[in-house]
C-alpha positions in Angstrom: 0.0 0.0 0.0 1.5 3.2 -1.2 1.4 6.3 0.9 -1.0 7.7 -1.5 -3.6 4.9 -1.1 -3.9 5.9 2.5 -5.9 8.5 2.1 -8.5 6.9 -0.3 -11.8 8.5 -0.5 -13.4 11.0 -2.7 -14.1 15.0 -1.8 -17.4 16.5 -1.6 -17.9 19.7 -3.0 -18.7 22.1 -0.3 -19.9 26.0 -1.4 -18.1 28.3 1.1 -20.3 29.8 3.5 -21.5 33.1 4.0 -21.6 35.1 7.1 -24.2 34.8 10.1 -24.8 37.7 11.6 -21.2 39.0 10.6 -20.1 35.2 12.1 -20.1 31.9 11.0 -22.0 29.9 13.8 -22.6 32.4 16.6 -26.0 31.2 16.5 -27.1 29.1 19.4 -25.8 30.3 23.7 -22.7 28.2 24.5 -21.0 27.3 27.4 -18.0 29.8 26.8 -20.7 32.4 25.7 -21.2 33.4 29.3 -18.1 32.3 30.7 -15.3 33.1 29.0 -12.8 34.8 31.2 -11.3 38.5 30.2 -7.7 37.6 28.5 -4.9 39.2 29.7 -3.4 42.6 28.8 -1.2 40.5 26.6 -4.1 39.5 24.6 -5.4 42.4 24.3 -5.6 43.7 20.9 -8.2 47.6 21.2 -5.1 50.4 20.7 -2.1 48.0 20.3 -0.1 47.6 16.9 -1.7 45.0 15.0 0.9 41.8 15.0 0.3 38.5 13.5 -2.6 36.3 15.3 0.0 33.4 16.0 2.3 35.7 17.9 1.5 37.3 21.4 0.9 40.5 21.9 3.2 42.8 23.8 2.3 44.3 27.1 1.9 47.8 26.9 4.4 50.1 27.4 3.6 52.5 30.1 1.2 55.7 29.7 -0.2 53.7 27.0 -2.9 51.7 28.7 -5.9 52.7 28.1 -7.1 55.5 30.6 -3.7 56.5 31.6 -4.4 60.3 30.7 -7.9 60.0 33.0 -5.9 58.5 35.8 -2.8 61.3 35.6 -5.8 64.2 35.0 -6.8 63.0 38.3 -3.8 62.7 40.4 -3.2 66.3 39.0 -6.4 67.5 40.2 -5.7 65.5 44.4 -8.8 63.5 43.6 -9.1 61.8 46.7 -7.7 58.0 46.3 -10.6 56.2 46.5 -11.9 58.4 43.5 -9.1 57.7 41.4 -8.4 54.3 42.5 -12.7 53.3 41.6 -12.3 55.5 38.6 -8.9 53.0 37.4 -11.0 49.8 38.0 -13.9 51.1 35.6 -11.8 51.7 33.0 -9.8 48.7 33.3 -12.7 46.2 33.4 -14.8 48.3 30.4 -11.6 47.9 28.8 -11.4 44.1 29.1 -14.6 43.1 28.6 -14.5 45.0 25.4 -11.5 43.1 24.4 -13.3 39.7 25.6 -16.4 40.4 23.7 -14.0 41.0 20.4 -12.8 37.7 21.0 -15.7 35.1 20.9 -16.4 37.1 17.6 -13.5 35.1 16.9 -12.5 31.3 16.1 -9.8 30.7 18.5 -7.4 27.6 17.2 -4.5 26.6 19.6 -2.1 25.5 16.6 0.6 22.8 17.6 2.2 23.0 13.9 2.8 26.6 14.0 6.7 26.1 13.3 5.9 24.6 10.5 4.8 27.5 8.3 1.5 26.6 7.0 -0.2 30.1 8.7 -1.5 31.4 4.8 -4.0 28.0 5.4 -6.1 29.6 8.3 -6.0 32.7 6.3 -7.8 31.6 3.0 -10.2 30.1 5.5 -10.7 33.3 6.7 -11.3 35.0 3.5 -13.3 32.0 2.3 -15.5 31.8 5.0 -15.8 35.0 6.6 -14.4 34.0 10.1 -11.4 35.6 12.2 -9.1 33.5 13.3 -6.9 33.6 16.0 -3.8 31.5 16.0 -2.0 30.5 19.6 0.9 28.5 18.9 2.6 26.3 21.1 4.2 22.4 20.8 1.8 19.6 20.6 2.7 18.7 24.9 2.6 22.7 25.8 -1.2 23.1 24.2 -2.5 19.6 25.7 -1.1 20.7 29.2 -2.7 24.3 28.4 -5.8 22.6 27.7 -6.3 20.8 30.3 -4.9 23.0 32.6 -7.8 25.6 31.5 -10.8 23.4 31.3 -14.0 24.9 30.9 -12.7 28.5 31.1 -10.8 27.9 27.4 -10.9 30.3 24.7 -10.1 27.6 22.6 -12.3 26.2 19.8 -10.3 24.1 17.7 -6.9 21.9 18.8 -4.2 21.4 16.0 -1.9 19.3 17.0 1.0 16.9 15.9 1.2 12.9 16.0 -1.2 10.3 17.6 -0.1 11.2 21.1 -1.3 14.1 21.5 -4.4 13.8 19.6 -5.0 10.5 22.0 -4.5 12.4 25.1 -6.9 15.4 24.5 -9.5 12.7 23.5 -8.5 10.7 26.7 -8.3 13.9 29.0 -12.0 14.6 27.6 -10.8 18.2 25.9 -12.1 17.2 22.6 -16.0 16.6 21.5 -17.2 14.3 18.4 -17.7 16.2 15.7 -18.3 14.8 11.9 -19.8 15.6 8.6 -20.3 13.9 5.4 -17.5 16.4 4.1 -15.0 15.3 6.7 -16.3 11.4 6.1 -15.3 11.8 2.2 -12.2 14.3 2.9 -10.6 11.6 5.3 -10.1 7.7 5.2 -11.5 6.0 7.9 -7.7 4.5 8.9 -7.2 8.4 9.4 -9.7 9.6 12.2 -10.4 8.4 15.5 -13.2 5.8 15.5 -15.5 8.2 17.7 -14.7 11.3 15.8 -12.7 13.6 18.3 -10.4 14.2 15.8 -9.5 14.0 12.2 -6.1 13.6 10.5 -4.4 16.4 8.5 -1.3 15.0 7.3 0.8 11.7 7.7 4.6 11.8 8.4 7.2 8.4 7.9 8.7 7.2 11.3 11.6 6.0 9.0 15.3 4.3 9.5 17.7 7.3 8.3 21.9 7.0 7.2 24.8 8.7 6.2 25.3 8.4 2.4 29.1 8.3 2.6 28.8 5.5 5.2 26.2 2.7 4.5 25.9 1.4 1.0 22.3 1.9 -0.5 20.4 -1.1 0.8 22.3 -2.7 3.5 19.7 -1.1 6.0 16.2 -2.7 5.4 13.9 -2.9 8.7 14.1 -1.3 12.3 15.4 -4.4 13.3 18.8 -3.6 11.5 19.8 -0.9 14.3 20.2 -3.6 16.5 22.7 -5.2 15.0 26.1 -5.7 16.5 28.0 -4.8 13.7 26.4 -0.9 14.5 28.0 -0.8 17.9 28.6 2.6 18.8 27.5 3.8 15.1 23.9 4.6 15.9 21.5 7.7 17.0 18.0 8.1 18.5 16.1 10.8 20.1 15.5 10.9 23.6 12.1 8.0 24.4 10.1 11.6 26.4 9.6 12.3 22.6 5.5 11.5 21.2 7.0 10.2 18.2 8.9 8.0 19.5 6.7 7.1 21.9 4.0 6.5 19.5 5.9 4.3 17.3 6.7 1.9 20.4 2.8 1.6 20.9 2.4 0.9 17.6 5.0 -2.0 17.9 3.8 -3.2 20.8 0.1 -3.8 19.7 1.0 -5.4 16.6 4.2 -6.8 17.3 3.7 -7.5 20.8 5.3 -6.6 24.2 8.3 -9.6 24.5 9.2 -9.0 20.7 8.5 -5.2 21.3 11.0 -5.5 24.2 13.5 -7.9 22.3 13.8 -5.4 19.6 14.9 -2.2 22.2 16.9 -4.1 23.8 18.8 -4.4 20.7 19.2 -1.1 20.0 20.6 -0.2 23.5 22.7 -2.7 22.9 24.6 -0.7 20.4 25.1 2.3 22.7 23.2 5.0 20.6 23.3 8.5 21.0 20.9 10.0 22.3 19.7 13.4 21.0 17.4 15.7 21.6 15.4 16.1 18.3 15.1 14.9 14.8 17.3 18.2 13.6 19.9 17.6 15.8 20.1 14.0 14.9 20.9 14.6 11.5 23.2 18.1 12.1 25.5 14.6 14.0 25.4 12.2 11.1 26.1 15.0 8.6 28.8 15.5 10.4 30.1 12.3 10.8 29.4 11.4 14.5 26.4 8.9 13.6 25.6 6.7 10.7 22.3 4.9 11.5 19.2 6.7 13.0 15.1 7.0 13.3 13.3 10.3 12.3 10.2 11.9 10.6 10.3 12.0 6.8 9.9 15.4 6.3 12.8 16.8 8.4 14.9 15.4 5.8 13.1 16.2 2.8 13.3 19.7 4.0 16.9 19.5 5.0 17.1 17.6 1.1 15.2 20.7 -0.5 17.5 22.9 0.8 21.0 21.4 -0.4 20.2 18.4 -2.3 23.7 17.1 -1.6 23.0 16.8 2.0 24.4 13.1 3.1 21.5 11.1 4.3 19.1 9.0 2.8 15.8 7.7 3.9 16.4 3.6 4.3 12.7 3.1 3.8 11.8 -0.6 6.2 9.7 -3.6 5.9 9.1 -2.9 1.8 8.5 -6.5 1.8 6.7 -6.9 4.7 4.3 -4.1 6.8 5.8 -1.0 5.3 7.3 2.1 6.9 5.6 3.5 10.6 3.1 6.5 9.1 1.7 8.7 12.2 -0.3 12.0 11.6 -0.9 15.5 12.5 -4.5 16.1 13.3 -7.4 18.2 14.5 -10.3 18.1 16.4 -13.5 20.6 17.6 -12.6 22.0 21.8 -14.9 20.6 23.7 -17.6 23.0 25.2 -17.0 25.4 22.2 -19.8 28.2 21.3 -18.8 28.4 17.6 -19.2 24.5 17.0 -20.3 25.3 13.2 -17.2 27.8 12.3 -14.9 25.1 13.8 -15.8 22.1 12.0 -16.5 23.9 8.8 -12.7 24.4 9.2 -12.2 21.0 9.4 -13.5 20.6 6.8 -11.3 23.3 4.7 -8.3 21.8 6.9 -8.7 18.0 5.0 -9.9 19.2 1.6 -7.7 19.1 -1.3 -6.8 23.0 -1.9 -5.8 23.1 1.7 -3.8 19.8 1.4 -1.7 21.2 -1.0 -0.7 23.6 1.1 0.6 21.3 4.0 2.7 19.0 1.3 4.7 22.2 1.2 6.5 21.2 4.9 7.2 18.1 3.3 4.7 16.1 4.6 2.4 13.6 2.8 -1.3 14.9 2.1 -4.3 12.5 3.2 -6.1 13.4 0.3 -5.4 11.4 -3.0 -5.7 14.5 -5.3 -2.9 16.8 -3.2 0.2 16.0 -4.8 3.3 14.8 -3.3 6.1 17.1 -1.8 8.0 19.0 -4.0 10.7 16.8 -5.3 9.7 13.6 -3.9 7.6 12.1 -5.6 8.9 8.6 -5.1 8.4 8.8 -1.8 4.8 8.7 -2.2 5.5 5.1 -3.7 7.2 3.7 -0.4 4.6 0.9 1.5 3.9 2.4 4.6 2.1 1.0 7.8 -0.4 3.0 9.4 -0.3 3.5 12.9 -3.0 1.0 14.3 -5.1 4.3 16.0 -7.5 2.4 18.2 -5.0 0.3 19.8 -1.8 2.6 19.6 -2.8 4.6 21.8 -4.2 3.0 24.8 -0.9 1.7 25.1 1.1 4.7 25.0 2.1 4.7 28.8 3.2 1.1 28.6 5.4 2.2 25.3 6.9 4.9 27.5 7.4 2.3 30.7 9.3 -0.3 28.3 11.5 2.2 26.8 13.1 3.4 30.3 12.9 0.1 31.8 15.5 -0.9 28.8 17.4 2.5 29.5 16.5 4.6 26.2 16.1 7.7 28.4 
């Protein structure tokens, strides 16, 4: 099964949607409607320079908070303190409440693949659709722990995120609600979306054995099981087992491989005394340079680092072409749980899986779910590699046991 044929499944033409009352799905009272706390002074927006949605906004500098010239008129004039001190609280709170109540005009997305560039996608949303959004970036781990840290009182409506991992624990933690359409039931294969709808997947990405070109001859590695043996003692590199990729493609091993061979197969791999790194960049930054030869990372940070000088030494090794194919995981969204603009966010789910928008994501050199988005620039054959989807049902239950086994074999 080629990576293409993962995401089989036609599209359904969807007309894009007009306002409602100058927002898409404001109709209806919601839980946030009422309760949705005043944001901070850093997000803010009324009399501050306009900045990008996906960046914070500064505090403001002093004397330029809103009612700083009724507060000075004041002290000039001795008001007496409780005056002035009644008269700063006004203004603050009309001041905050009008930014809050600019804010639920708003669809609020808390964007875990902000670093990788694709901001112009929520933007011809926008203009397609007629609905603000505001982007709050953040890793996959940092918006799942703001999450739930925030419960009911999040101004979040949609959750972007990055691998399985994260997608399963916001379903798990009970931040995400069921949400589905017959345009996200055409847009995405059923392998692709969590079997209760919580969350639909936006791209896949390769878990893939990766070497140095100068080092190992074009097909001597063939499998995962290959980094575990002897005669790549001392020769190869991992990341660091508190990482949800890694971590996801150990749950994936052990529900299909099973815990003992799971187990047998890390075992080999510490064996061989890798290095351990800290990401997927830094991995291959060492075995361009000649301190690593054998490693595991996502596809696409090496088609990016391959786009940029395609002279770079390392190759995919893709695995298991003759067996279950190369580890695929994906990047997903889902609909916030509790969210008063329920319509607006699954409409952009919607415009997130459909083809015009899938284009835009194979441009971080990931693979597209849908058939019709083409493959990334420059690597088209890597569409044609067998891959093996990450089993999503049973992965993920078993992502604390994956995490267990790889520290009680000391990948740390």
């Amino acid at each position: 099964m080629s990576t293409a044929s993962m995401a089989g499944g036609g599209v359904m033409a969807r007309a894009p949607m007009g306002r409602r009352q100058g927002r898409l799905g404001r109709g209806g009272a919601g839980r946030r409607s009422a309760s949705r706390p005043p944001p901070r002074y850093r997000d803010i927006r009324l009399a501050l320079p306009r900045l990008p949605r996906s960046e914070p906004l500064p505090r403001p500098r002093a004397g330029s908070i809103p009612g700083t010239p009724v507060l000075a008129s004041l002290i000039r004039r001795r008001w007496p303190l409780p005056v002035i001190a009644l008269t700063v609280v006004v203004v603050i709170v009309a001041f905050m409440l009008a930014g809050s109540a600019d804010e639920q005009d708003d669809l609020v997305v808390y964007n875990g693949r902000s670093h990788y560039g694709d901001e112009q996608v929520f933007r011809d949303f926008e203009k397609a659709y007629g609905v603000d959004v505001v982007l709050r970036g953040g890793t996959g781990p940092e918006l799942y722990e703001r999450l739930r840290r925030e419960g009911d009182a999040t101004p979040a409506d949609v959750l972007v995120t990055t691998d399985l991992a994260n997608l399963w624990r916001a379903e798990e933690s009970g931040l995400l609600e069921p949400s589905t359409s017959a345009t996200l039931e055409a847009n995405v294969p059923v392998a692709l979306h969590d079997p209760g709808n919580h969350w639909w997947a936006l791209t896949t990405r390769l878990r893939v054995p990766v070497v140095s070109t100068k080092r190992i001859a074009p097909g001597e590695i063939t499998s995962y099981d290959d980094l575990g043996d002897p005669k790549y003692k001392g020769r190869t590199c991992l990341r660091t087992s508190n990482n949800e990729y890694n971590q996801s493609l150990v749950a994936d091993m052990i529900a299909k491989r099973g815990k003992a061979a799971t187990e047998a197969l890390l075992r080999s791999w510490m064996a061989n005394d890798p290095k351990v790194l800290n990401s997927d960049g830094e991995m291959l930054a060492v075995m361009a340079a000649g301190d690593c030869d054998i490693g595991i990372a996502n596809h696409y940070y090496l088609a990016r680092a391959l786009q940029e000088n395609p002279k770079f030494p390392v190759a995919p090794a893709w695995p298991d072409q003759d067996g279950a194919g190369a580890h695929a995981n994906v990047s997903g969204a889902g609909v916030v749980k509790g969210t008063d603009q329920r319509k607006a966010a699954v409409a952009l789910l919607e415009y997130l899986t459909s083809p015009r928008a899938q284009r835009a994501f194979t441009d971080s050199g990931e693979f597209a779910i849908s058939p019709s988005a083409p493959a990334p620039e420059g690597l088209a054959d890597w569409a044609e590699v067998k891959v093996d989807p990450i089993a999503v049902a049973q992965a993920g239950p078993l992502l604390g046991e994956a995490t267990a086994l790889m520290l009680s074999v000391g990948w740390n």
